[in-house]
LOVEXRO-999696 format. One record per atom (N, C-alpha, C): x, y, z. Coordinates in steps of 0.1 Angstrom, whole numbers, plus 2048, in hexadecimal, padded with zeros to 3 digits. Layout:
BEGIN
XYZ...
This chain:
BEGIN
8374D66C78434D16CC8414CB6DA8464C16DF8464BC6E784C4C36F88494C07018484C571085C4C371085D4B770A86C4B570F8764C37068724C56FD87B4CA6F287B4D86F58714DF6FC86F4EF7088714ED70F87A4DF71787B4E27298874ED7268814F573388F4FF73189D4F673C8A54F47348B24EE73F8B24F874C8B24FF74B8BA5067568B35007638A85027678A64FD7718A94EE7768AB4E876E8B84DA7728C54DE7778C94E97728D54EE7728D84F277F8CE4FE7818CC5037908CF4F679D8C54F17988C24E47A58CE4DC7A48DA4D979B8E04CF79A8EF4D77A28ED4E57958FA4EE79E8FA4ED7AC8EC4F17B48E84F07C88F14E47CD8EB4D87C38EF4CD7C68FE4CC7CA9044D07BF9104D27BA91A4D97C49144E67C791D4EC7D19174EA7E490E4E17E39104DA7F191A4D37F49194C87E591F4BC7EA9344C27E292D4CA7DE9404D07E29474D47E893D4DF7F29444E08009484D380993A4CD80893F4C181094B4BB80F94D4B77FF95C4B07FD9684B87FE9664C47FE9714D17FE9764D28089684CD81796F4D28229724C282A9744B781F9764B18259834A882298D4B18169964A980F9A04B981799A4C381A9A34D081E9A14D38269A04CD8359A04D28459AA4D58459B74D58439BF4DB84A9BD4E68429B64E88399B54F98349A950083D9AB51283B99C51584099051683E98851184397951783E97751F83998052783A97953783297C53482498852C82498A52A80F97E52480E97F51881496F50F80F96451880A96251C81395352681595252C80A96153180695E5427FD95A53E7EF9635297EE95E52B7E39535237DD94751F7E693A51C7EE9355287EA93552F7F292C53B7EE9325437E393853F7DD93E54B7D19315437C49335357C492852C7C091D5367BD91A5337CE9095347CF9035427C991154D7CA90B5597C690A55A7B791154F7B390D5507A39045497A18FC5437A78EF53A7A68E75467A88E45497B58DC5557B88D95647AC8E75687A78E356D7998E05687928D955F78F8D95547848E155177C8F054E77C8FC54D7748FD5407798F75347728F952A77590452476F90A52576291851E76292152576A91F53376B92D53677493052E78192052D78892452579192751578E92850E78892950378593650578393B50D77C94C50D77595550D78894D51878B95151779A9545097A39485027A19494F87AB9534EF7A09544EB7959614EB78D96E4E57969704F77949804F779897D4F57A59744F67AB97A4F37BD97A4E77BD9774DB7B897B4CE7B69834C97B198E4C17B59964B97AF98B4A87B29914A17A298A49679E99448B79F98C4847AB99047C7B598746D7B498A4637BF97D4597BC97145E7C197246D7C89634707D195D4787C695D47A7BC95D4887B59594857A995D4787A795947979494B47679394046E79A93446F79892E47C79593448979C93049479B93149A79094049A78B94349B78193E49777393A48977693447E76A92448976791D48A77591249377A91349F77191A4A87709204B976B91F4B876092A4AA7599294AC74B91E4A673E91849E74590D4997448FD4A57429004AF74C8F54B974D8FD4C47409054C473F90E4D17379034C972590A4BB7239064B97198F84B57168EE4B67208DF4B67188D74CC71A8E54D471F8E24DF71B8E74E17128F04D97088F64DD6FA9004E16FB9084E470A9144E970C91C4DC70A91D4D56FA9284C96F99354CC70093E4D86FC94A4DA6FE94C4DD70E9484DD7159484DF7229484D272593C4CB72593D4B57279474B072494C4B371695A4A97109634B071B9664BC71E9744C172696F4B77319664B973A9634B374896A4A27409634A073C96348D73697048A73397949372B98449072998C49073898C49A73B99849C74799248F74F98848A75398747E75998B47475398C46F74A9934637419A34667429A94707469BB4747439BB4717569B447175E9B646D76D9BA45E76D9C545E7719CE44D7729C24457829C244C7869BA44A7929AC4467939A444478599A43B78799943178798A42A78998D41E78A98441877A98740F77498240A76997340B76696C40777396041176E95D41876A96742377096243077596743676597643175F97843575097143574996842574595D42073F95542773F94F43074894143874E94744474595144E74995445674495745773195944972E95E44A72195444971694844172193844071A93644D71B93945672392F46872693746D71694446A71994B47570B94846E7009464616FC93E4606EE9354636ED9254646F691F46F6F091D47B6F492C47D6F792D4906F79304946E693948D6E093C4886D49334876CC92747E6CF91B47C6C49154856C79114906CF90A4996D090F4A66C99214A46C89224B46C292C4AD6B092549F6AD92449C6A093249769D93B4936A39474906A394648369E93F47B69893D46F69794446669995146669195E45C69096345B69F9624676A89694666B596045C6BA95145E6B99494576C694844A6BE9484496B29474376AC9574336B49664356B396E4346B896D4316C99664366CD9634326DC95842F6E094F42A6D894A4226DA94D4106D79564116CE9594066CB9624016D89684096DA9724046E79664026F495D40A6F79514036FF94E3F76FD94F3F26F29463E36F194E3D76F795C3DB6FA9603D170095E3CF70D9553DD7139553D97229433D07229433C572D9383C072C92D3C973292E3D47399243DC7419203E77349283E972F9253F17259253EC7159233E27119233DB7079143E06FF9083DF7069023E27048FC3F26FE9013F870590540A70190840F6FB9124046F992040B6EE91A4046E19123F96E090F3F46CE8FF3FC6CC8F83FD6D38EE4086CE8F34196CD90141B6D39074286CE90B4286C291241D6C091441D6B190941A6A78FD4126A88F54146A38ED42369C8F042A6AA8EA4396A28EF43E69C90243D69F90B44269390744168590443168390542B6778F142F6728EF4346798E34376788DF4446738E744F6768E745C6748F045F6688F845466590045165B8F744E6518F04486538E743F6488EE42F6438F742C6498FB4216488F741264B8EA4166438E54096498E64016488F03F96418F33EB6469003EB6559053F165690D3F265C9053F46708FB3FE66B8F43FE6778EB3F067E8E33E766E8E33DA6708E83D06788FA3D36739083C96789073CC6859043DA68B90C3DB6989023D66A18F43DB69C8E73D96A98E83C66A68E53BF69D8EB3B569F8F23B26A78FE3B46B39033AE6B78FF3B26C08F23B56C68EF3B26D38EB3AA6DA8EF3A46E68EB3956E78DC3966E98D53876EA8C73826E58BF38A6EB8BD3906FC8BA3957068B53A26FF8BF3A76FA8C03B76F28BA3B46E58BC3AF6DD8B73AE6CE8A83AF6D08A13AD6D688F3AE6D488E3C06D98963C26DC8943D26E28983DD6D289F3D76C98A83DE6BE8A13D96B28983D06B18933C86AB88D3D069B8823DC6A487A3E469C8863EC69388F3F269B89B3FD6938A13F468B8A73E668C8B13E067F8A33DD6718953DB67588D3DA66A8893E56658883F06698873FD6628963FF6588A23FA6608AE3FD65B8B03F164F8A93E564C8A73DC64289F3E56398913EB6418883F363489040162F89940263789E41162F8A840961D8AD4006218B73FA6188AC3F360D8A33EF60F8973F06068943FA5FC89240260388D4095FC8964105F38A54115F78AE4155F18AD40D5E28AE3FC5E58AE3F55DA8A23F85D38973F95D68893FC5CE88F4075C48934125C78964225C08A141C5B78A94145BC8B640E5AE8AE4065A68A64015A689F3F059E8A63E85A48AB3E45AF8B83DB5B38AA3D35BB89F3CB5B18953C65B88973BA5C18A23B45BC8A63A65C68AC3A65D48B43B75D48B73B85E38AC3BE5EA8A43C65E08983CA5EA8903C35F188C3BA5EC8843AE5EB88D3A45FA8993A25F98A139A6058A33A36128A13AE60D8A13BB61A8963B962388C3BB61887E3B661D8773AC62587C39F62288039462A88639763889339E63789839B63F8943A464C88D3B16468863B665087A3B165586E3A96508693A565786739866187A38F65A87F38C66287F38D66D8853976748883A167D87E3A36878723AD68086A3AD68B85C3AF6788523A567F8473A267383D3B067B83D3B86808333BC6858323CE67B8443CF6738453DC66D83B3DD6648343EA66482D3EB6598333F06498413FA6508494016438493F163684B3E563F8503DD6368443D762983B3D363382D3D362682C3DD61D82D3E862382B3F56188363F560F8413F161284E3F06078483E55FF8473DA6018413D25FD8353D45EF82F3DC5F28273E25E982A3E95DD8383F15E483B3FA5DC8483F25D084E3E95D58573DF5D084E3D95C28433D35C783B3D05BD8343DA5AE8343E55B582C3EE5AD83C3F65A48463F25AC8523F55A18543EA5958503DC59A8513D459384A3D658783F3DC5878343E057E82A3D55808243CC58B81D3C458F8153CE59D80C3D85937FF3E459A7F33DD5A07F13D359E7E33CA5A77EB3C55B27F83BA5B37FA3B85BC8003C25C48083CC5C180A3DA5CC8003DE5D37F03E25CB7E23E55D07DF3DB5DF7E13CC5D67DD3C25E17E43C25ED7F13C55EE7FB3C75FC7F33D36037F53DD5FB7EE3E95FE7E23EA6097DA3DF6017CD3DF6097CE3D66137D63CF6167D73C961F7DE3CE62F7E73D66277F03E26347E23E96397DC3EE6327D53F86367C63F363E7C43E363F7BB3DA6477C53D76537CF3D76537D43D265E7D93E16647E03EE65E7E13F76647D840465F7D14046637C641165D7CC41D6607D34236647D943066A7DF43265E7EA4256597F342A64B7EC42963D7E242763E7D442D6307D84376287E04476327E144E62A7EE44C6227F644862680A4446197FE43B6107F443760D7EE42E5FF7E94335F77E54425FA7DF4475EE7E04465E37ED4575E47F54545D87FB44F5D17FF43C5D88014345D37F942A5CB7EC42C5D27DF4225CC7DD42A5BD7DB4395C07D843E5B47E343A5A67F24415AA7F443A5A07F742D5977F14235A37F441759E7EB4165917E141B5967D241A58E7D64235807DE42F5837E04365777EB42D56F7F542657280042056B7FA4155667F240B56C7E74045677DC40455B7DD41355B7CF4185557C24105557BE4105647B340C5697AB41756B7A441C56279C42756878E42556B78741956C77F41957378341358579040B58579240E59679741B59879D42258F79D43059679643759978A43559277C43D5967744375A477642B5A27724265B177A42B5BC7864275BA78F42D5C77904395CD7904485C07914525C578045B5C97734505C77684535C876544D5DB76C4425DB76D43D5E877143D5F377E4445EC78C4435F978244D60478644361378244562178345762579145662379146562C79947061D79447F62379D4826197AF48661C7B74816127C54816177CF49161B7D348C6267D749762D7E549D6277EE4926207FE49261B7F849660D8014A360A7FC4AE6038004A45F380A4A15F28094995E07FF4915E07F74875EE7F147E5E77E14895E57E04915E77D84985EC7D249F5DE7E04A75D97DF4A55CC7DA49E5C07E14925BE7E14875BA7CD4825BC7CD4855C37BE47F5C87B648B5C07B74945C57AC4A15BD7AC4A05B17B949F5AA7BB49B59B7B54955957B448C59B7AD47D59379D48059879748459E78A48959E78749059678C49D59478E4A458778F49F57E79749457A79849156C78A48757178648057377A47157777047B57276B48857976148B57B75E49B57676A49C57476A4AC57176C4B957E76F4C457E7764CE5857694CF58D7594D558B7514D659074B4CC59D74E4C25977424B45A17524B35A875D4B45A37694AF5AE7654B95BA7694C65B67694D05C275E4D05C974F4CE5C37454C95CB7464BE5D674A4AD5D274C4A85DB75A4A75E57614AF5E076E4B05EC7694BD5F77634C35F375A4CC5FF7504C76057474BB5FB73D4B76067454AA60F7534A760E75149C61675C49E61F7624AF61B7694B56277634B96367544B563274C4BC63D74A4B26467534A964875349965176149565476A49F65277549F6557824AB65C78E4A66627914B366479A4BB65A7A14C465E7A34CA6517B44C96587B64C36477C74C56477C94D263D7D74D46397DC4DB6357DC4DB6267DF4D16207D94D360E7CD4D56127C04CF6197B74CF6167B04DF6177B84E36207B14F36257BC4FD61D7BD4FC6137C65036097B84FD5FF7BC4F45FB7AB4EF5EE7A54F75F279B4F45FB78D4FC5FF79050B5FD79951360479E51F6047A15265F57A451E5EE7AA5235E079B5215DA78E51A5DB7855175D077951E5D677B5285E476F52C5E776B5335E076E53D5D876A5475D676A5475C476453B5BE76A5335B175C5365AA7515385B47415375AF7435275AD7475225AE7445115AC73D5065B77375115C173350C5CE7295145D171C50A5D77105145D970D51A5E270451F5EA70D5255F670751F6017035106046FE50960A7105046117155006047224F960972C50760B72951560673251F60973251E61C72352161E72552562972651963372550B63172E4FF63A73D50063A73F50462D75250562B75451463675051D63875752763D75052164D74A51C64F74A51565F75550A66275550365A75D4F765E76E50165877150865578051165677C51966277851E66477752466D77A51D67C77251467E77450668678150368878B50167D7964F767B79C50167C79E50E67F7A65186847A85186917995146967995196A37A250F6AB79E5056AA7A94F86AA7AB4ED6A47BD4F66A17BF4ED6987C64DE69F7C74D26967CD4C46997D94C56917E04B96957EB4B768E7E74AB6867F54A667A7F149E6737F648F67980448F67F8084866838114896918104826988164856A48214786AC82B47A6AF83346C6B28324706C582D45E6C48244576D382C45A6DF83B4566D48474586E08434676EA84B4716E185047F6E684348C6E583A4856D982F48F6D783649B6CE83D4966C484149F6BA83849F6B28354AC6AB82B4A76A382F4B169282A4AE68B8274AC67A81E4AC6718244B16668174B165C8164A365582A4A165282A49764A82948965782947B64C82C46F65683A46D65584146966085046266485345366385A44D66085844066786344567186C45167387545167D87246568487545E69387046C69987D47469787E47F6938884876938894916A087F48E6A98814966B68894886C088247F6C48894766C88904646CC88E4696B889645D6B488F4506B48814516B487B4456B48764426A787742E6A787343169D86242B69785F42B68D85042868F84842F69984843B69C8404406A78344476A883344C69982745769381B45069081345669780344F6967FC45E692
């Protein structure tokens, strides 16, 4: 898991509350001279001593109420509820966020600012309809036009509405569109693939287009491409896309396996199946194709010479998780001599000592067994190498 996903909040908290109750005395004792310092102070230091026990919302609720929200005040406030909602405390932000938006006394900015913090106080505690509803009223301001249609975007995104997520990131002007570019063609290949799974081959096929429209650099889209074809029941040219993704991106080799193989099996090509699964580069880490690959050695060659060479050519690779379940389950089978017993119990041994991951996203450093084309830690998409 990633460095960001264990920061412990609190110590933001700490430092922001200090923050917090300096710059409230200051304003406390500067909107209430004709009151005394000793109120100020008491409730200054009533703060600090709830910092000092480490009760850091208490003191924050503190410096709270000793503030009335004024034009000097709401950055602070914007500040408060802003830190409440990346500790998860949504209901604390929306109260801060709202009572600033019901103040007659800001200034249009200053609404604007606030009304962006409570939509995603809203998307964060799943309220959807509220924050798509205020965000749409964002798009009319030109400073926040921008904000407000990639906010809706993730609505329509978390919704799965992908055409709809299409419509909105579309209307960003030209400046913005090369920044959204990757997400609306992933959001074209999601609607692909939808059509592929109906036979609805004509929209899949214009999806396809129109994502690499978009941005030609997606890979998801060639591999749909492949797979569009191999629904068609045209298995050589799927193969052919195939091999061509996997020359221009070698990392995504492994999503081909168990594609290549059954092309070959629905084909009933079993002499490229015996080439393929005698050949293929690395052995596959994604546990079906992994399968799917052992099988067909088995059946090519029989249970003996399979298990033989998926142990001799484990000894040039690292060990994933189907693959160190195989080995694990066949040691002890007598079907291995003890030339290759005793490499197999070094190289496990090894792969304990440390272990790798299978895929990891560049963004946040989340990492996985399976591949994503979307990071579920933070939201990127295409990120996993």
């Amino acid at each position: 898991m990633s460095d960001f996903t264990s920061w412990n909040w609190s110590w933001p908290a700490v430092v922001l509350a200090f923050l917090l109750g300096g710059l409230a005395a200051v304003l406390m004792a500067k909107r209430y001279r004709q009151r005394s310092s000793q109120s100020v102070n008491k409730e200054y230091f009533k703060g600090l001593n709830f910092l000092l026990n480490e009760e850091t919302d208490k003191a924050i609720e503190v410096f709270i109420k000793a503030l009335e929200v004024d034009s000097e005040t709401v950055e602070l406030h914007l500040a408060l509820g802003g830190l409440f909602r990346r500790k998860g405390q949504v209901d604390r932000a929306t109260r801060i966020h709202q009572n600033l938006i019901a103040r007659p006394s800001l200034t249009d900015d200053q609404r604007m600012q606030a009304v962006h913090e409570l939509a995603n106080d809203y998307y964060k505690a799943g309220w959807l309809d509220r924050a798509e509803g205020l965000f749409i009223e964002l798009k009319e301001s030109e400073t926040y036009r921008p904000l407000a249609i990639d906010g809706l975007g993730k609505i329509y995104e978390q919704e799965k509405d992908w055409q709809k997520a299409i419509s909105v990131l579309k209307q960003h002007k030209r400046a913005e569109r090369q920044r959204v570019s990757k997400q609306i063609a992933h959001y074209y290949c999601e609607l692909a693939e939808i059509a592929i799974n109906q036979h609805d081959f004509s929209n899949a096929r214009a999806h396809l287009r129109h994502a690499r429209a978009e941005n030609p650099n997606i890979a998801r889209s060639l591999l749909l491409r492949g797979d569009l074809s191999f629904a068609e029941g045209n298995y050589e040219h799927a193969r052919e896309i195939w091999r061509k993704l996997e020359a221009k991106y070698p990392k995504l080799g492994e999503l081909l396996v168990a594609r290549t193989i059954r092309s070959y099996q629905k084909s009933d090509n079993v002499d490229g199946l015996k080439r393929y699964v005698r050949e293929i580069s690395a052995i596959p880490k994604d546990a079906t194709a992994f399968e799917l690959w052992q099988a067909s050695l088995v059946d090519l060659v029989g249970e003996r010479a399979a298990i033989t060479h998926i142990f001799s050519q484990s000894q040039g690779e690292e060990m994933s998780a189907p693959l160190a379940k195989f080995l694990f389950n066949n040691l002890e089978t007598g079907k291995l001599n003890d030339q290759l017993r005793q490499a197999l119990l070094q190289k496990m041994l090894g792969a304990a000592k440390s272990r790798s991951v299978e895929y990891q996203c560049v963004g946040c450093g989340f990492d996985t067994k399976s591949m994503y084309w979307f990071c579920p830690n933070c939201g990127e998409w295409d990120s996993f190498r």
